[in-house]
N, C-alpha and C positions, 0 to 999 in steps of 0.2 A: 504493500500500500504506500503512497505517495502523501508526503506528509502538505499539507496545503495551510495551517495555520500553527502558530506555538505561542502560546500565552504560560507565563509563569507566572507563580502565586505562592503565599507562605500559607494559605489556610481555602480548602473547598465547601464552600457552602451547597446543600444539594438537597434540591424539592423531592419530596416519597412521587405523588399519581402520576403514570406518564414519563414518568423521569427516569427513577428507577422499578418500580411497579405497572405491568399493565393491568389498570381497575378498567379500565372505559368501560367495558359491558357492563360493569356492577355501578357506575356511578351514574351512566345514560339513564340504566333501567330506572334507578332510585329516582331522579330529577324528570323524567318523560311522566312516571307518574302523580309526581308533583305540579306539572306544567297542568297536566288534563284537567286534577285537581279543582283547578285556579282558572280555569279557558282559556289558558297562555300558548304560542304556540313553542311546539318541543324543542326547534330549532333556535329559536330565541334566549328561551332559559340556558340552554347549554350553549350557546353562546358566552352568556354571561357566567355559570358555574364552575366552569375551569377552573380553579389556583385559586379560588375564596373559600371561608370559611361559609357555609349554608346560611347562617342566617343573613349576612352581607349580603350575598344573592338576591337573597328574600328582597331586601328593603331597597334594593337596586330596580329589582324586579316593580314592583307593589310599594314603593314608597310612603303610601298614603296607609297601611296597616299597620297598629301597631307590633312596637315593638317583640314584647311579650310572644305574642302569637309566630313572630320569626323565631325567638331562641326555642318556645316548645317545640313549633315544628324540627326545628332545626337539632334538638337532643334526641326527637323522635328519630330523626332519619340517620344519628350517627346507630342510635343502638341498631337499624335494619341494618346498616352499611357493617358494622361490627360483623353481625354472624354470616353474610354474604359473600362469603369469598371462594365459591364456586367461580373456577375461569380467570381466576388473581395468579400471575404469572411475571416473571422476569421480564421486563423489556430486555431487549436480544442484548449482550455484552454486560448486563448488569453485576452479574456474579464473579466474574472477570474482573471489570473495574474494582467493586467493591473490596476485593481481597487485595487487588494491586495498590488502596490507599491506606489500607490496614491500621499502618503503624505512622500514616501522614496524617497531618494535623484537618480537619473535618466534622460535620457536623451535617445534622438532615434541620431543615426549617421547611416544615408542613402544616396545612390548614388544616390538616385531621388532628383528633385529641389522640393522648395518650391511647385509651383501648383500640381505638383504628389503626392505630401504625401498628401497634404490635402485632394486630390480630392481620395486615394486611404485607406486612414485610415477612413476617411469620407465615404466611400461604407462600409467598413466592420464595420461600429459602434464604431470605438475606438479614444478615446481620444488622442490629439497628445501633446506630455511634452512638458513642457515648453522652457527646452532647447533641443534644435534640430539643428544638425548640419547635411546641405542638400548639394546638389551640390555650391550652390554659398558661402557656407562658407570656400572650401578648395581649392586648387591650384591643388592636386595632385587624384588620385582615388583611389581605394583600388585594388588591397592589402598596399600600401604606408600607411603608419600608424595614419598619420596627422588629419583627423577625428575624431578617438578615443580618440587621445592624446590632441585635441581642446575642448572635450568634457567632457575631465577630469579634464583640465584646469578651464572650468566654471562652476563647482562642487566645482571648488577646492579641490579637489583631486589627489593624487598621482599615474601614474598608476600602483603601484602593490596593491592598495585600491579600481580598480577598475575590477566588472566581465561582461565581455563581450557576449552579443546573438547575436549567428551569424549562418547558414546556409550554408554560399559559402566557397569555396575553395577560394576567395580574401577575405570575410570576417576576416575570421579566420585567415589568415595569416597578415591580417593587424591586428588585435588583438593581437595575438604573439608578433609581430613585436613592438605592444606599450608597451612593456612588463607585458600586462596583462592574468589574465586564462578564457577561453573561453568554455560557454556552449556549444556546436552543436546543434541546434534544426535540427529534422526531417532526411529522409535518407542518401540522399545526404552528411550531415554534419561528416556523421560518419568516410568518408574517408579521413578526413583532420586533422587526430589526435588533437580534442581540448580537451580539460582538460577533460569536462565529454558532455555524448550525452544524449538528450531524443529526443524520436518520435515526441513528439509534447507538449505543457504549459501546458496541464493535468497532465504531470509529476511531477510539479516544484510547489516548498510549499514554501514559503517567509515568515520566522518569524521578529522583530525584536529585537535585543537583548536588555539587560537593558545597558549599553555602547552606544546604538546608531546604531553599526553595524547592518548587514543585513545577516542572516545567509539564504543559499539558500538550500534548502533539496532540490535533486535526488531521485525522488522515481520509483520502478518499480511495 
């Protein structure tokens, strides 16, 4: 493979859905019958639903309802999303990469709570880092940047030292937004101008340098 981009970094920040987990069939089905729900249409809400926390969604969606009635729904739908992990699978190079940063400085920043990451990294086989900043770590959702910038805080890291895996249109804008450079994983990701895109973690070669750093090859 032919290396086409190299970005180095002292810490990897990295999104669970899409990123390194393929959920889409388990998180469509959950939000398409949420859309019908509501007479929304299916393609709209999941437009919107990528890289947010559900209730976010919600109020993005239905602005005018209140509150309250987003985070019930939105506790409802983590407990389905919880025991749902029929078809919850590796995106392709994940278990690869994952091992290849082992012992590199990283962290997952996800809009799912604690029991969804486990229960959703734990179907696809993958280790969850150590540091993990989940729904109940942050006030705000993404695209709001506060995630990222928590996550580089407990690295200790600065964020233009850190690079970001993301997939969503809220991802990637909250990764901008912490002023760090942003891989795109997968198709979806391409439309949201991040630093550099691959299809999917079969792309991505992680060396370390004699410094410390983390040099991350783009390969096509």
């Amino acid at each position: 493979m032919t290396v086409t981009a190299t970005l180095v970094a002292r810490g990897l920040l990295l999104d669970m859905d899409s990123t390194l987990v393929n959920s889409e069939a388990a998180v469509e089905r959950l939000w398409r019958g949420w859309a019908a729900a509501h007479g929304l249409v299916a393609a709209d809400v999941l437009a919107v639903a990528h890289g947010r926390q559900g209730w976010a969604t919600m109020a993005e969606l239905l602005p005018d309802r209140p509150m309250e009635l987003n985070l019930a729904d939105n506790a409802r739908m983590l407990a389905e999303e919880t025991v749902a992990v029929e078809g919850v699978v590796p995106v392709a190079g994940a278990p690869s990469f994952m091992a290849a940063i082992a012992r590199l400085p990283h962290a997952l920043v996800t809009s799912a709570n604690i029991a969804l990451t486990e229960s959703r990294m734990g179907a696809a086989g993958l280790p969850i880092p150590a540091i993990r900043i989940t729904s109940e770590s942050v006030t705000l959702s993404k695209p709001d940047p506060e995630g990222f910038l928590k996550a580089a805080a407990e690295l200790g890291l600065s964020p233009e030292e850190c690079l970001v895996f993301e997939d969503s249109e809220a991802g990637i804008a909250a990764g901008k937004a912490a002023g760090m450079r942003v891989i795109g994983v997968g198709s979806r990701a391409a439309a949201f101008a991040p630093t550099a895109h691959v299809d999917d973690l079969t792309r991505i070669r992680v060396e370390q340098l004699a410094d410390g750093a983390i040099a991350v090859h783009v390969t096509a």
